[in-house]
N, C-alpha and C positions, 0 to 999 in steps of 0.2 A: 715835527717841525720845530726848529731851535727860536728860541723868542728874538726876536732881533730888537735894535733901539726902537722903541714905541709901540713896539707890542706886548700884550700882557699876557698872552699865553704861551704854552709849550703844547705839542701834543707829543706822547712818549711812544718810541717804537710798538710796542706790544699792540695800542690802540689802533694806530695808523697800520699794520700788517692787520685786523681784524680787517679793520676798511679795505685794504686794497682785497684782500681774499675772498670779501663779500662781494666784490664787481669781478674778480677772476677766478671764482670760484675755482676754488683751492688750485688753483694754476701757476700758483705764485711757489719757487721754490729756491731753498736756501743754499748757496755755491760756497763752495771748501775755499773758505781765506785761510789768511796766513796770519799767523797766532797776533802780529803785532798790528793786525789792520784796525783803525781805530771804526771804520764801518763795516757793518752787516752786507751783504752784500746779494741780491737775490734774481733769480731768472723767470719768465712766464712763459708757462710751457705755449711753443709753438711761434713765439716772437724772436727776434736778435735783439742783443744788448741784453743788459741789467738794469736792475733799480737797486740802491744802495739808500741805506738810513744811515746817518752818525750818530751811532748811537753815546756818546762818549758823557753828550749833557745828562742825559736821565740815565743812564746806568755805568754803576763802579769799576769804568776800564781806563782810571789811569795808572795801572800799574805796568799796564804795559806800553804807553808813553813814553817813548825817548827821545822828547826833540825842547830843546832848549832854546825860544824863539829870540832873535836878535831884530827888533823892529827898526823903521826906518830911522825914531827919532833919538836912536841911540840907547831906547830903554832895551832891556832883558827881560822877557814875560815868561815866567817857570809855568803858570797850565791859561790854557787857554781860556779857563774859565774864571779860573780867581782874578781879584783884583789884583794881585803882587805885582809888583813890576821895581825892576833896582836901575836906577839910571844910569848911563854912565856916557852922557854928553860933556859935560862942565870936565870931570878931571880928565876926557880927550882932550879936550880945547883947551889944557894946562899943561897936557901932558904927564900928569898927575903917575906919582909912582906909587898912590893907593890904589890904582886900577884891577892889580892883580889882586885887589883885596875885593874891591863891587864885584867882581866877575865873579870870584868866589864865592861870597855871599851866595849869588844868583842858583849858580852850582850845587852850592851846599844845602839850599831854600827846595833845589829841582827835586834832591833826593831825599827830600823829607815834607813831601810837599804840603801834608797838614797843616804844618805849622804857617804857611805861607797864604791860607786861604783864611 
């Protein structure tokens, strides 16, 4: 479970599949994703649909990450987790001809995202 605002804990996939395995005794099974799915994705034998985890907060899959988010209020968010974020409201609303420079930034921040967090 991902911490949302005001909550203090995480539970990490690993612990939550014990859980559910222990109510589905071992019914619970892992379906072939596609290399860039940022969730787990899994079926119980004998039911329709999935259960899926994101797994992305507790373990190291943002390399395969390719989405450079553009939010409502004009910022650029390189991972959904870190804080980073590059604005680029004020030189729209100038019109600003450093714009192709925040974007880049943002860009440049995406593909090196360490430095960003």
């Amino acid at each position: 479970m991902m911490a949302m605002a005001g909550q203090k804990a995480m539970l990490e996939c690993e612990r939550s599949l014990r859980l559910q395995r222990d109510v589905w005794h071992s019914g619970l099974h892992r379906t072939l994703d596609n290399h860039i799915e940022i969730s787990k994705n899994f079926r119980i034998h004998g039911h329709e649909g999935t259960v899926s985890f994101i797994t992305a907060l507790t373990e190291q899959l943002y390399a395969a990450c390719n989405t450079l988010r553009l939010l409502s209020n004009a910022d650029y968010k390189v991972c959904v987790v870190g804080p980073f974020e590059v604005s680029s409201r004020e030189p729209l609303r100038r019109a600003a001809a450093e714009l192709m420079e925040i974007i880049g930034s943002a860009v440049r921040c995406f593909y090196s995202r360490n430095a960003c967090m």
